[in-house]
LOBADO-217556 format. One record per residue (C-alpha): x, y, z; chain; residue in three letters. Coordinates in Angstrom, 2 decimals, padded with zeros to 5 digits, m for minus. Layout:
BEGIN
x:X; y:Y; z:Z; chaine:A; residu:ALA
...
This chain:
BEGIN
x:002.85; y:031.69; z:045.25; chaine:A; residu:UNK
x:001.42; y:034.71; z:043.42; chaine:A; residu:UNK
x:002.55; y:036.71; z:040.32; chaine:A; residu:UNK
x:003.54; y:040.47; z:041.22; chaine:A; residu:UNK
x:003.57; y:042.15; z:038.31; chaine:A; residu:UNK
x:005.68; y:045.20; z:037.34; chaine:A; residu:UNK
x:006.67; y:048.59; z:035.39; chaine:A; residu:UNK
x:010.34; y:049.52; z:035.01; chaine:A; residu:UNK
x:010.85; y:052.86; z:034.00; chaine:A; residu:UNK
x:013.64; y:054.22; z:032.55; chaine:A; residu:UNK
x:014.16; y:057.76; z:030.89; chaine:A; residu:UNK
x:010.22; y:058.12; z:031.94; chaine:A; residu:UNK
x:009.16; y:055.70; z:029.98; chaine:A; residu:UNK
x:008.26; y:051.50; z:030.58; chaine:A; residu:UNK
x:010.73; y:049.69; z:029.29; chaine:A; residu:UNK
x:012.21; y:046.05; z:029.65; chaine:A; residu:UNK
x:015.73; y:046.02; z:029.69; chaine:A; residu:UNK
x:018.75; y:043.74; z:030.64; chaine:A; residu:UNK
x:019.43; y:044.22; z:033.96; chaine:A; residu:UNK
x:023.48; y:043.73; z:033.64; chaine:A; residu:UNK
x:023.39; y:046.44; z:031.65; chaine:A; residu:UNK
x:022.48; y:049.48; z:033.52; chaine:A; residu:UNK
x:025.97; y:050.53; z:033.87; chaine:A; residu:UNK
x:026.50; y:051.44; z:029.98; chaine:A; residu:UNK
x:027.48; y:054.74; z:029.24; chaine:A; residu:UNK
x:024.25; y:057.19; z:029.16; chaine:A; residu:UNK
x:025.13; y:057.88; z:025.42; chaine:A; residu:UNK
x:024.53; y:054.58; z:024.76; chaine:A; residu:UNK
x:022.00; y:053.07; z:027.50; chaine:A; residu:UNK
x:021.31; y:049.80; z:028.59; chaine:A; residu:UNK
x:020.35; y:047.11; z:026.18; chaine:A; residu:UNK
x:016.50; y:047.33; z:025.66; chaine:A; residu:UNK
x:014.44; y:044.73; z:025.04; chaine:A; residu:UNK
x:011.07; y:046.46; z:024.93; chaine:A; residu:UNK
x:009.49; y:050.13; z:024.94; chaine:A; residu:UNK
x:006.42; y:050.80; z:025.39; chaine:A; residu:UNK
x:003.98; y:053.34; z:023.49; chaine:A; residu:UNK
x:001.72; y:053.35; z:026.72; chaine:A; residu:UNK
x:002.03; y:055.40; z:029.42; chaine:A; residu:UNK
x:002.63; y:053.55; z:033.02; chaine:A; residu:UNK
x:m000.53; y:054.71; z:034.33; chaine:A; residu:UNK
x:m002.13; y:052.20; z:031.60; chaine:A; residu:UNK
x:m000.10; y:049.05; z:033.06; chaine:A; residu:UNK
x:m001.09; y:050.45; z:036.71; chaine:A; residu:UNK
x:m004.86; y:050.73; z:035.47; chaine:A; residu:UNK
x:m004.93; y:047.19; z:034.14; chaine:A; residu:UNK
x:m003.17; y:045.71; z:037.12; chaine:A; residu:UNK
x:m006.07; y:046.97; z:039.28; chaine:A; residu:UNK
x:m008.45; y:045.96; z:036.86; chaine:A; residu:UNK
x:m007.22; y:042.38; z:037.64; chaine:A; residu:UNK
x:m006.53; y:042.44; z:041.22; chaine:A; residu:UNK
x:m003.03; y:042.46; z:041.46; chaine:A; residu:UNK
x:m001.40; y:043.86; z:044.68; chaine:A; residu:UNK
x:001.94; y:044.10; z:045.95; chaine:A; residu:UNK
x:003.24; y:044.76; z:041.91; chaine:A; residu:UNK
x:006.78; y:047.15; z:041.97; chaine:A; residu:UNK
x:007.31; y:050.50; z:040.01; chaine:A; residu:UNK
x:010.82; y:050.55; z:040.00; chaine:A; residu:UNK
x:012.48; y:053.91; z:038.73; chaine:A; residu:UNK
x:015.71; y:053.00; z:037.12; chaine:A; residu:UNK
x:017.96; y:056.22; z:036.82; chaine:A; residu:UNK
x:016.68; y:059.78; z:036.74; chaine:A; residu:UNK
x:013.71; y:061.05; z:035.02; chaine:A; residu:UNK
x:010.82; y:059.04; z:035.98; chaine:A; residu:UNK
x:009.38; y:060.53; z:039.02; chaine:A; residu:UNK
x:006.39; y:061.83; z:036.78; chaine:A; residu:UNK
x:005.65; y:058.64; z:035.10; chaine:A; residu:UNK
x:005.84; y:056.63; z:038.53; chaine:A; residu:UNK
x:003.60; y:059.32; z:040.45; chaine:A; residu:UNK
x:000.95; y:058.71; z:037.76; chaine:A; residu:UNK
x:001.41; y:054.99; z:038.07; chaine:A; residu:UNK
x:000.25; y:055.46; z:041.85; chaine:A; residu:UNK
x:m001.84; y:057.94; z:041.08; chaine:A; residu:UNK
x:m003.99; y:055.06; z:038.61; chaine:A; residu:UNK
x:m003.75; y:051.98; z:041.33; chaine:A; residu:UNK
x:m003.29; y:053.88; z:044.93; chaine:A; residu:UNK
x:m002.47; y:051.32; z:047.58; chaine:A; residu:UNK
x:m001.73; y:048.50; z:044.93; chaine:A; residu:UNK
x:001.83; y:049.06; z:044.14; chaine:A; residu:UNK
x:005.03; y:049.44; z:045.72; chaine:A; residu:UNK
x:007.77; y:052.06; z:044.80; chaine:A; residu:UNK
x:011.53; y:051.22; z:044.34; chaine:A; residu:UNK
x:014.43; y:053.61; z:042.96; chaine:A; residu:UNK
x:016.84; y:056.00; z:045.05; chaine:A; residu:UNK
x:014.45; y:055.77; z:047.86; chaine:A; residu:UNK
x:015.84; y:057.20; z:051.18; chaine:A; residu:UNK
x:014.56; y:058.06; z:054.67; chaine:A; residu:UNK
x:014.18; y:062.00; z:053.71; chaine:A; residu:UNK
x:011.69; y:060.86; z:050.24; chaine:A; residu:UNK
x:010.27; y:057.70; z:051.39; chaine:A; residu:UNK
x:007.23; y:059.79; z:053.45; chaine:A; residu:UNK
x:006.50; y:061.76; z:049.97; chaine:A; residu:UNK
x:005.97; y:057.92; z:048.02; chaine:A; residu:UNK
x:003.89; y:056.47; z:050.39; chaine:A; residu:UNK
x:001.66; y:059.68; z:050.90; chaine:A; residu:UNK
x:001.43; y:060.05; z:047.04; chaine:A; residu:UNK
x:m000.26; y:056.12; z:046.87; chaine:A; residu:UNK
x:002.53; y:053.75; z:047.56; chaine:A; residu:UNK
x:001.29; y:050.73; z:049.17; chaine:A; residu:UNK
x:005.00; y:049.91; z:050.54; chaine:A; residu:UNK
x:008.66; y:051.67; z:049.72; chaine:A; residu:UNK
x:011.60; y:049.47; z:048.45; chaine:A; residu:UNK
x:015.15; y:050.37; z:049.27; chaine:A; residu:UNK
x:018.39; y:049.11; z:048.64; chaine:A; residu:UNK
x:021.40; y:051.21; z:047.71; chaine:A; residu:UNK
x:020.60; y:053.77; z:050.98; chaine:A; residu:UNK
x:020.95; y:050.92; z:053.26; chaine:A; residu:UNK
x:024.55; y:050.37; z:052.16; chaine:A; residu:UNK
x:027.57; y:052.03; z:052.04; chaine:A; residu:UNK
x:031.22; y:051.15; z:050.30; chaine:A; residu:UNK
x:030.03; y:047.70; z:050.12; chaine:A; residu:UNK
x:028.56; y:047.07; z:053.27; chaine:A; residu:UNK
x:025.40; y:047.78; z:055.37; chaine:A; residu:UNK
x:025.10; y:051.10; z:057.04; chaine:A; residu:UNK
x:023.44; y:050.32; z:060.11; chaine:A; residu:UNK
x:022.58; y:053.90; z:060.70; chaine:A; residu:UNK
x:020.70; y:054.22; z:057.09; chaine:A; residu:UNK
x:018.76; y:051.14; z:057.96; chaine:A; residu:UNK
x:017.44; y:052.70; z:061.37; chaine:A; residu:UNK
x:016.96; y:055.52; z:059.49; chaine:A; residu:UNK
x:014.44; y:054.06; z:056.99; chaine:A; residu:UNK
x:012.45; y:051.90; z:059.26; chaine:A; residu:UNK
x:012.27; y:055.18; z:061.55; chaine:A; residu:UNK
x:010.83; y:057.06; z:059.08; chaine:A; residu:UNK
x:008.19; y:054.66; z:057.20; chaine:A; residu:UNK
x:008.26; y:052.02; z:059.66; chaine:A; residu:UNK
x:008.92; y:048.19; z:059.16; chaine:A; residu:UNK
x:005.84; y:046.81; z:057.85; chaine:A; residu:UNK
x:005.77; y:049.31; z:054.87; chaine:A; residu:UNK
x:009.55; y:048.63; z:054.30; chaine:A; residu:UNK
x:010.53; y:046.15; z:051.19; chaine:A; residu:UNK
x:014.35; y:045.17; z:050.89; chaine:A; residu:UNK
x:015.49; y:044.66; z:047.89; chaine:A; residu:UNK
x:018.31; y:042.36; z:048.46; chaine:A; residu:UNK
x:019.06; y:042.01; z:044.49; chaine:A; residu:UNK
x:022.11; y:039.66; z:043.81; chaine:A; residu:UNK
x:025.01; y:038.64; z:041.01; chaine:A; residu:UNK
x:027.38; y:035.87; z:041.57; chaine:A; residu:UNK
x:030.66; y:035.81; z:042.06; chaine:A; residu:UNK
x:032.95; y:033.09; z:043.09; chaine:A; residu:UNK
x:029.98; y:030.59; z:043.24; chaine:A; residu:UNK
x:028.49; y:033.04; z:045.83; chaine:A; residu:UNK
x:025.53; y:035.29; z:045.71; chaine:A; residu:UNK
x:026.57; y:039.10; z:046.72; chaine:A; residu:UNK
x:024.20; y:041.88; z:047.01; chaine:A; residu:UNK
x:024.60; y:044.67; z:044.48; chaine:A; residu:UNK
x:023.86; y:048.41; z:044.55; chaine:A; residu:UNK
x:024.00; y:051.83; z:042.67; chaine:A; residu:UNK
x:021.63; y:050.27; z:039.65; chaine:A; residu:UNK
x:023.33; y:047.09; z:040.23; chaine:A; residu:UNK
x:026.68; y:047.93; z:039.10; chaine:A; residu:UNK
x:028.85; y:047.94; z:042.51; chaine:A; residu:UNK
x:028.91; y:044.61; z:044.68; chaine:A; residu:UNK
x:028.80; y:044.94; z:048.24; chaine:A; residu:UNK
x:030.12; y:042.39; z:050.31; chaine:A; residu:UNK
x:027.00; y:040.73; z:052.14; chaine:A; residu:UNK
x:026.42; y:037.78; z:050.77; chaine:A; residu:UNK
x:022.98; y:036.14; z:050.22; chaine:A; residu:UNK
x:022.93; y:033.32; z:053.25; chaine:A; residu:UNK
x:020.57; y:032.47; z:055.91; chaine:A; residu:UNK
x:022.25; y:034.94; z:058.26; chaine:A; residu:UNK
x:021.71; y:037.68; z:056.22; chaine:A; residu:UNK
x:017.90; y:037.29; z:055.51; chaine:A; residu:UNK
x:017.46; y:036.73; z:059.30; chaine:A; residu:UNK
x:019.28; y:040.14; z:059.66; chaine:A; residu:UNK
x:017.33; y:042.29; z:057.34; chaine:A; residu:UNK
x:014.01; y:040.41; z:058.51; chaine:A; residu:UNK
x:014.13; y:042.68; z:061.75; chaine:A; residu:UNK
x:013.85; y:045.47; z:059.63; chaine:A; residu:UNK
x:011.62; y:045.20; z:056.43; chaine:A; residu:UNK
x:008.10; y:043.07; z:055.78; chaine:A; residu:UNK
x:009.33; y:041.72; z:052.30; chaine:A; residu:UNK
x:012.48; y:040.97; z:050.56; chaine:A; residu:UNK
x:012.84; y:041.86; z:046.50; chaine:A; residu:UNK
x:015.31; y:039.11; z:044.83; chaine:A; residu:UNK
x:016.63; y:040.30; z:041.26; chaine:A; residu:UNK
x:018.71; y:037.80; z:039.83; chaine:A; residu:UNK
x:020.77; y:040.21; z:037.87; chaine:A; residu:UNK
x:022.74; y:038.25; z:036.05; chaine:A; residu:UNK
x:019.78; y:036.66; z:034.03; chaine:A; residu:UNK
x:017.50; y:039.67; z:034.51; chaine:A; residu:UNK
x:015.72; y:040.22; z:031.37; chaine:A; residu:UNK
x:017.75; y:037.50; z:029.32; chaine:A; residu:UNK
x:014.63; y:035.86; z:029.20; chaine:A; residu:UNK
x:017.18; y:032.31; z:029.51; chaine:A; residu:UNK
x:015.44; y:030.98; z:032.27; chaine:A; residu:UNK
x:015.64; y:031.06; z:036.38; chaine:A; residu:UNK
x:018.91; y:031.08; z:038.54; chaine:A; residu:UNK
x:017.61; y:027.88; z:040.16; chaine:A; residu:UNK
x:020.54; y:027.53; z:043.08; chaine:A; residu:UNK
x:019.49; y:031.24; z:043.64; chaine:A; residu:UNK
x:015.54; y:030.07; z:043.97; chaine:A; residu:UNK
x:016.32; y:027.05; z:046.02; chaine:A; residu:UNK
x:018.38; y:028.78; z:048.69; chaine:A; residu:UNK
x:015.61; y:031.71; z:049.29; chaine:A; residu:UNK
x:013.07; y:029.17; z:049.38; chaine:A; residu:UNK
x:014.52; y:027.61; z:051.79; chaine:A; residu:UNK
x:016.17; y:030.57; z:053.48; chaine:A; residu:UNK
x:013.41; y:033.29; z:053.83; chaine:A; residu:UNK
x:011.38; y:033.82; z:056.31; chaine:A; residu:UNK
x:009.36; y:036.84; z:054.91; chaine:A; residu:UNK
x:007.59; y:037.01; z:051.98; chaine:A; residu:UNK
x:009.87; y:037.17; z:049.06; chaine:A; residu:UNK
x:009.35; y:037.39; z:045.34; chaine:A; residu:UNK
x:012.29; y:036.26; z:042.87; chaine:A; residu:UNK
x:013.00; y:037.94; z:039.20; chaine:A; residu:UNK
x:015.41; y:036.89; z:036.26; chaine:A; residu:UNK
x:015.25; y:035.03; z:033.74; chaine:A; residu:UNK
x:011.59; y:033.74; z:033.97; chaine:A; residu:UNK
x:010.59; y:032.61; z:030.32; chaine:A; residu:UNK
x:008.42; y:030.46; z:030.73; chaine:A; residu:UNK
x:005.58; y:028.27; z:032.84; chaine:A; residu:UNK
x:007.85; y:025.66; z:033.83; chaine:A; residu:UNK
x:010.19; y:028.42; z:034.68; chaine:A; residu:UNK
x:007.16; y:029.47; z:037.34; chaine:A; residu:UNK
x:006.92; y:025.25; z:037.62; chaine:A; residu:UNK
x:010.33; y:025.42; z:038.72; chaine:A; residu:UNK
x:010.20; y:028.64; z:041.10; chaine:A; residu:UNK
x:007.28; y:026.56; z:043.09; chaine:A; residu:UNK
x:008.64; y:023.26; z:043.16; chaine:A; residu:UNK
x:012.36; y:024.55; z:044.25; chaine:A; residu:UNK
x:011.39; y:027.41; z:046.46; chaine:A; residu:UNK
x:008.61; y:025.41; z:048.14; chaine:A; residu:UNK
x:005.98; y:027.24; z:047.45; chaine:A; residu:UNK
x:007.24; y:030.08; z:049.23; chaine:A; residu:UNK
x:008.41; y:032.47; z:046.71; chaine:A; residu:UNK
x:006.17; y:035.07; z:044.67; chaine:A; residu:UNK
x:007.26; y:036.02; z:040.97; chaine:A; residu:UNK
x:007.23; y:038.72; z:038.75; chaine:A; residu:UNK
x:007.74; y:038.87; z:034.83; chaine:A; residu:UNK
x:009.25; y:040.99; z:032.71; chaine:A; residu:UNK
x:010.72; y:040.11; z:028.93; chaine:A; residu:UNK
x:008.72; y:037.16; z:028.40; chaine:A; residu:UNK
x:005.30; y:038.41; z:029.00; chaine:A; residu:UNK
x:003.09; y:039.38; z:026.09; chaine:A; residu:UNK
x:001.72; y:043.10; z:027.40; chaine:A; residu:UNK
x:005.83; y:043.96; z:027.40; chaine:A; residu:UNK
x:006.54; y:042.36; z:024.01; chaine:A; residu:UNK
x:007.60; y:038.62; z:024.94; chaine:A; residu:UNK
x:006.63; y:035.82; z:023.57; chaine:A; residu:UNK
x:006.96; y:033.08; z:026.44; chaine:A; residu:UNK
x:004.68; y:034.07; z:028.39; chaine:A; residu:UNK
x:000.36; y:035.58; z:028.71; chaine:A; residu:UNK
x:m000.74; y:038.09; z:030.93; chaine:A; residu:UNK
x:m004.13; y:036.52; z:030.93; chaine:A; residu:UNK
x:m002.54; y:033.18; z:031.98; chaine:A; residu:UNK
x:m001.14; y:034.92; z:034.87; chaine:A; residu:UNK
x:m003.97; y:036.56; z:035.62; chaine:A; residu:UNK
């Protein structure tokens, strides 16, 4: 199990925010829980100070190409690249220092997998630099796949045959748990359990990690299999629960 760290950017700047929330109005944005005064390039620096690999830059909206280019530009080959990535820009993020490209809303269409987009995207960066991001909310006691900044449900449903599907296609799966993203009110454990015993690809869970026996928790129930990143609770982004150092 390692920690992936990250840098959400939002409006161009890093920023922790509640993931439900991405679908408020733009007058009014989604509910923030930190912004920072430092540029992303600063979190990138540090994370290859430390060693980190496979960390995400995850461009939430429009506006943050610049920010997340100079992110890459500070830790090339370190990082991976999510946000409205699509077969005819994925080339352009892996040339400018992406270690890997992570996709989810152009694989899908009205709510269900496009099998044509999927082709697409492994055709044009291959599958090995290829991260899914198979980010889930539940509904009916079911975990469904979400898209569009997480505010549409699709109706693939997080199950065994599912991650054997998309394993044929990608080298990693990304897990938000949405519905406790950034809430800082500790893991979706069913969630955890399931991919850990589930996946067959390296995966790495987020939501609602707040503390070190939330990470306790993400090893023990996900048997060791799952990587984690942290967001809200972590020190460098304003939380309280958790140390960077520690994770370091």
């Amino acid at each position: 199990m390692r920690f992936r760290p990250c840098i959400d950017l939002h409006n161009g700047l890093v920023k922790q925010i509640v993931g439900g929330t991405l679908q408020n109005s733009e007058a009014a944005g989604p509910d923030t829980n930190f912004q920072s005064g430092r540029p992303a390039s600063y979190y990138a620096s540090l994370y290859r100070k430390d060693g980190l690999k496979g960390g995400h830059v995850i461009k939430l909206g429009p506006g943050n190409d610049k920010a997340a280019l100079d992110a890459l530009h500070a830790y090339p080959g370190g990082l991976q690249l999510g946000g409205g990535v699509n077969n005819t820009n994925a080339g352009y993020w892996l040339d400018a220092g992406a270690e890997r490209v992570i996709v989810t809303s152009y694989v899908f269409s009205n709510g269900r997998v496009n099998n044509e987009h999927l082709q697409n995207i492994v055709r044009a960066v291959g599958r090995e630099r290829l991260v899914l991001d198979l980010s889930c909310r539940k509904k009916d006691g079911r975990y469904y796949i979400v898209t569009e900044l997480w505010r549409n449900f699709t109706d693939v449903e997080i199950s065994p045959e599912t991650l054997e599907f998309f394993s044929k296609y990608c080298s990693e799966f990304l897990v938000h748990a949405v519905d406790v993203e950034g809430k800082c009110s500790g893991i979706e454990a069913e969630l955890v359990e399931n991919l850990g015993r589930w996946t067959m690809l390296p995966t790495t869970y987020a939501g609602g990690i707040r503390s070190m026996e939330d990470i306790s928790s993400i090893q023990r129930l996900g048997g060791g299999k799952l990587d984690f990143t942290v967001g809200s609770a972590l020190d460098i982004f304003g939380g309280c629960g958790l140390k960077y150092k520690d994770l370091v």
